[in-house]
BABA-92589 format. One record per residue (C-alpha): x, y, z; residue in one letter; residue number from 1. Coordinates in nm, 2 decimals, decimal comma, padded with zeros to 4 digits. Example, Ala and Ser with C-alpha at 12.3 -4.5 7.8 and 13.67 -1.06 7.14 Angstrom:
BEGIN
u = 01,23	v = -00,45	w = 00,78	resn = A	resi = 1
u = 01,37	v = -00,11	w = 00,71	resn = S	resi = 2
***
This chain:
BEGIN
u = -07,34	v = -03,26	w = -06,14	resn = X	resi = 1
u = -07,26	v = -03,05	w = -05,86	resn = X	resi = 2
u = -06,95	v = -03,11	w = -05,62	resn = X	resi = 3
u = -07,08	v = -03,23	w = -05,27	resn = X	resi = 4
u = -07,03	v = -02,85	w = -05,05	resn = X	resi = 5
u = -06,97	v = -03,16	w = -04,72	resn = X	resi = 6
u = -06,74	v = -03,43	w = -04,77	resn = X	resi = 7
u = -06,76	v = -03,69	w = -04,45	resn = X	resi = 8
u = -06,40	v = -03,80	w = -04,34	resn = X	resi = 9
u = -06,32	v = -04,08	w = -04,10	resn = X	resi = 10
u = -06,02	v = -03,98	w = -03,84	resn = X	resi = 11
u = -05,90	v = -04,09	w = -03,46	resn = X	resi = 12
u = -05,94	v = -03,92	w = -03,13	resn = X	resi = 13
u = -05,60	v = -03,82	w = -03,04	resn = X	resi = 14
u = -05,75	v = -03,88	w = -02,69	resn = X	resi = 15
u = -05,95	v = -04,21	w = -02,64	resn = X	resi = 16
u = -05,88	v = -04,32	w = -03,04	resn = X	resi = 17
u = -06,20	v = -04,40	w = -03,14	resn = X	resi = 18
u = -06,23	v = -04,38	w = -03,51	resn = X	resi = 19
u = -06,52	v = -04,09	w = -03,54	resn = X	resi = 20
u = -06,67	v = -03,88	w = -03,86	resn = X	resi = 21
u = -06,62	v = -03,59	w = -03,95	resn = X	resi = 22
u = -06,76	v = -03,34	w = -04,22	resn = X	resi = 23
u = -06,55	v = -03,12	w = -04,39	resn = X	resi = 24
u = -06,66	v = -02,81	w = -04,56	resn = X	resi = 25
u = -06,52	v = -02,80	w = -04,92	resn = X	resi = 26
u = -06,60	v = -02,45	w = -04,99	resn = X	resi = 27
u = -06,39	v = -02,34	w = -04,72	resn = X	resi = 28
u = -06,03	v = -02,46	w = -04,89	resn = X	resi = 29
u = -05,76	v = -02,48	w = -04,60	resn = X	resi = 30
u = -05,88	v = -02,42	w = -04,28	resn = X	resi = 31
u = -05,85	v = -02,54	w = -03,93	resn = X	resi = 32
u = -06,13	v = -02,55	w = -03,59	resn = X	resi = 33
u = -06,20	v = -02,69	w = -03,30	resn = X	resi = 34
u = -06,44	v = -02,99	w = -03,25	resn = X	resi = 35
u = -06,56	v = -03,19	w = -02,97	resn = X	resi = 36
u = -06,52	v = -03,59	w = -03,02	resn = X	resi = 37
u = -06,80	v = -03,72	w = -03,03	resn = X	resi = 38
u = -06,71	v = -04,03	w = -02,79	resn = X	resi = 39
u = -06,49	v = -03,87	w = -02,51	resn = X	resi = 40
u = -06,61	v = -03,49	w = -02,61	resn = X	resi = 41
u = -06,25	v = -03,39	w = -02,52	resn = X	resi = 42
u = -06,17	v = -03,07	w = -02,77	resn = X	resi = 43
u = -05,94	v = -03,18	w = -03,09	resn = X	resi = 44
u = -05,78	v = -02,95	w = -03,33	resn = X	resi = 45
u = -05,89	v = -03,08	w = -03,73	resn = X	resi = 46
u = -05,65	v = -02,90	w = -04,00	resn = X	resi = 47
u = -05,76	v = -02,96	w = -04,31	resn = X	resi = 48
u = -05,54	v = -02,89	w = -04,61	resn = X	resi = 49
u = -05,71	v = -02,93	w = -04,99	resn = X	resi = 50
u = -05,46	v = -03,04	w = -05,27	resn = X	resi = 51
u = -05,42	v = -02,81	w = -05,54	resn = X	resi = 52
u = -05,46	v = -03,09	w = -05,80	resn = X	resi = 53
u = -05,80	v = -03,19	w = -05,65	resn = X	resi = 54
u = -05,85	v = -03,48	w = -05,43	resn = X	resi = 55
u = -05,98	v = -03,55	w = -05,09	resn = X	resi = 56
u = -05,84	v = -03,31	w = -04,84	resn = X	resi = 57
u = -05,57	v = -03,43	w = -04,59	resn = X	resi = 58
u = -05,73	v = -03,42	w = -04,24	resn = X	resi = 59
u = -05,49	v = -03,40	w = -03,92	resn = X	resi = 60
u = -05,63	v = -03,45	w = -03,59	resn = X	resi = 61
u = -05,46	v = -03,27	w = -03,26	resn = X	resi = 62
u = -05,49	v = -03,24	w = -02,91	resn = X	resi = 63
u = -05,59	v = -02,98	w = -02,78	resn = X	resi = 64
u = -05,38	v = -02,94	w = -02,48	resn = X	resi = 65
u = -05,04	v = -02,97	w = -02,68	resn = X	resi = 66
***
């Protein structure tokens, strides 16, 4: 059985704090972008770092403006 290539992760706006999904790319090991929330659409920085023992990934939201 094949690993899914999108794993859907749950984090908070750092600017209005409404819990919203994301999808992170699993293929793409550590990596970090720029993505609208889908709530306020204000711009937040996701990091996303992949454990080398396997795991979920550790998702850390930003703001952009910082």
């Amino acid at each position: 059985m094949e690993e899914e290539p999108l794993v859907e992760m749950e984090v908070g706006c750092p600017y209005c704090g409404e819990p919203v999904t994301t999808l992170v790319d699993a293929s793409a090991g550590d990596t970090s972008y720029i993505e609208d929330c889908p709530v306020c659409c204000a711009p937040m920085e996701v990091a996303v770092q992949w454990p080398s023992a396997g795991g979920p990934p550790t998702v850390i939201v930003a703001r952009d403006d910082d």
